[in-house]
Each structure stands twice: as C-alpha cells, then as structure tokens.
VOGU-3710 file (C-alpha; in Angstrom, 3 decimals, decimal comma):
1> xxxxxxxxxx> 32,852/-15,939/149,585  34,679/-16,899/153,098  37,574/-15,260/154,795  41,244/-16,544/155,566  43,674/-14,256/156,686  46,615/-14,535/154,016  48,684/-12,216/156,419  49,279/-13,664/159,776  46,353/-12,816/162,242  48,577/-10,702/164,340
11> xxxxxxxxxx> 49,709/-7,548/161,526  46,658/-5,257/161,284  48,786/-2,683/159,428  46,971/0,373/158,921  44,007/-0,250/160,736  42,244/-2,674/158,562  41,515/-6,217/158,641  42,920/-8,397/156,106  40,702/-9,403/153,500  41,216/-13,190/151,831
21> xxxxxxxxxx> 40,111/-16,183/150,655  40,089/-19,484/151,603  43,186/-21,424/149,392  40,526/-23,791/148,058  38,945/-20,873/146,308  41,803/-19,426/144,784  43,030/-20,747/141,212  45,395/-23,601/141,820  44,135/-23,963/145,251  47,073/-22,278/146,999
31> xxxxxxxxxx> 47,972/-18,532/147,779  48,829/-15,825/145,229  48,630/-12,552/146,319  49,113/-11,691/142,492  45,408/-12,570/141,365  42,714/-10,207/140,998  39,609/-11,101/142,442  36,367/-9,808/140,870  33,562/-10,025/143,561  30,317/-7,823/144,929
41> xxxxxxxxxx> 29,724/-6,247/148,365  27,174/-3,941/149,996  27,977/-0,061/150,138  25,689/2,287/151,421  22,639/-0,431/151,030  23,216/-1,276/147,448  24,447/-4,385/145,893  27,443/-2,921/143,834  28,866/-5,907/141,284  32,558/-5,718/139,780
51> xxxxxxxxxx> 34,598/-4,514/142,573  38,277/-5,801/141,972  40,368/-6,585/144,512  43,575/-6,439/143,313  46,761/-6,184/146,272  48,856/-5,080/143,926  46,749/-1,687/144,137  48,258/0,791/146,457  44,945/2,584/146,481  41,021/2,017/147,451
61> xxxxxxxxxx> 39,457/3,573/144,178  36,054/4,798/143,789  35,012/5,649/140,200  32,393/8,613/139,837  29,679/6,405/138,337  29,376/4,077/141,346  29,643/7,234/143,408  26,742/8,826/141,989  24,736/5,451/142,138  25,043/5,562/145,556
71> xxxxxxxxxx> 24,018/9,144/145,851  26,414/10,400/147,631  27,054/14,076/147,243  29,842/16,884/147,674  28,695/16,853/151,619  30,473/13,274/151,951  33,730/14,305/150,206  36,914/14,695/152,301  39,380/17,199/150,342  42,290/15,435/148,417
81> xxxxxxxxxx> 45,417/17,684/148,815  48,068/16,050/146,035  49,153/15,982/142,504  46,983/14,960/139,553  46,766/11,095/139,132  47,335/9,597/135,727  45,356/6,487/134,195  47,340/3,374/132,074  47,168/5,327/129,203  48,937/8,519/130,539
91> xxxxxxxxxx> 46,003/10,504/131,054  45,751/12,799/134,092  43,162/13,822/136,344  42,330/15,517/139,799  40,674/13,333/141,780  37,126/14,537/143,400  38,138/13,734/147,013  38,105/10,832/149,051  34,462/8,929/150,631  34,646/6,522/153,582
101> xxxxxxxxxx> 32,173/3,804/153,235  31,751/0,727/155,135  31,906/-2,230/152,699  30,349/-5,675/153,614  31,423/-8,714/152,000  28,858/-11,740/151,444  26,165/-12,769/154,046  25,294/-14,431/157,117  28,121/-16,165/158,814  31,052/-15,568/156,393
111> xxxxxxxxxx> 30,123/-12,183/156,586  33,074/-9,401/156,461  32,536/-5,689/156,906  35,343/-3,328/156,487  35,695/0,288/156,219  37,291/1,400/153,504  38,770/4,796/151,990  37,648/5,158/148,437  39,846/8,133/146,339  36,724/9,260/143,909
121> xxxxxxxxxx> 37,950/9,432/139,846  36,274/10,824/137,627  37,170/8,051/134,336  35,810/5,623/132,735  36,807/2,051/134,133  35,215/-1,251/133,669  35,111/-1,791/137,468  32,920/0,435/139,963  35,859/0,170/142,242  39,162/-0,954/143,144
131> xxxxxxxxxx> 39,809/-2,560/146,424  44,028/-2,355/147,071  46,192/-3,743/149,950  44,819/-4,229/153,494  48,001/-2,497/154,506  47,108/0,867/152,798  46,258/4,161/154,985  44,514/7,162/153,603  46,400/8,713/151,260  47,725/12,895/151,383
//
C-alpha cells in the first residue's frame, strides 16, 4: 500500500491525516472516494486482516471480536454517552465504549501510522473494523 493525499495537503480536519491511495491503485486508475478498500494494519502489535475503509462511514468501528483479540480490557474503554446504534438490518445495540489505538498501515517507507478512535460493537460483522472519513472527530 502507498499514500496520496486525496484531500488537498493543507485540510487536516479533525486532527487526522488523510489516508489514500495512489490513483494507479484504485479501480479505473483515478479517484473515487466511493470504493471500499479492504486492507490490513498493525494495532496493538498484531497483524489484524479485513479492516474496511470505507469514507462513506461517519464512524471508526471496532467490533468486539477484534477487541478481545487484542486483549484489551474494560481499563482501555472511554464511556460512550449516546443513544443505542442500530445495524443494516434494524437491530439496536449499546455500544461498549470507545478504544484509541494507533493504527499503522504497511511497512518500511510507505509506512502510515494514524491514531484512530474505534466505537467498540458488540455484532457480528464480516470485518474486524471499519475505518470512516479522515474528517471524523470522536463521537458524543
């Protein structure tokens, strides 16, 4: 993986770095902030596989499994003060809290680190987490 900016280098809205790809990587070789990307990054010294990035996502999600792989506990839990979330299919649920993690994208000099505030759900997903906009903040 390498890093573009797709945004222009100077908005760093909410405190983040953008996170992109280089055009040539992206299907159809130009810029679509509509596709998904399904890549793997570092978090908390494990290789974690299927995390989505998906900008359409106004959220950084965490599900519970990948937060248990990890072994993180209660202890690194900030409170979430909010309503119930609901799932695609209508479902709701009360999300755990929220887990800062520094997430590192591919190796040596393409190398991208970013820290990243992960809303823990408890559901079943086929990703271990969901990567949203660059613009996002932490959510009340």
């Amino acid at each position: 993986m390498s890093v573009n900016l797709l945004v222009p280098s100077d908005s760093n809205i909410g405190g983040r770095p953008p996170l992109a790809f280089h055009d040539s990587e992206l299907p159809g070789g130009a810029s679509n902030l509509a596709i998904a990307l399904l890549v793997r990054a570092s978090m908390a010294n494990t290789d974690v596989r299927r995390v989505l990035i998906d900008t359409g996502a106004s959220c950084d999600i965490m599900y519970t499994i990948l937060f248990k792989i990890l072994q993180l506990t209660e202890k690194n839990l900030s409170p979430y003060v909010g309503s119930e979330r609901y799932g695609f299919n209508g479902s709701s649920m009360q999300p755990w809290g929220y887990v800062q993690l520094m997430v590192t994208f591919d190796e040596e000099e393409a190398k991208k680190t970013i820290t990243v505030p992960f809303l823990v759900i408890d559901c079943p997903s086929l990703y271990n987490c969901i990567i949203g906009r660059t613009d996002s903040q932490i959510y009340s």
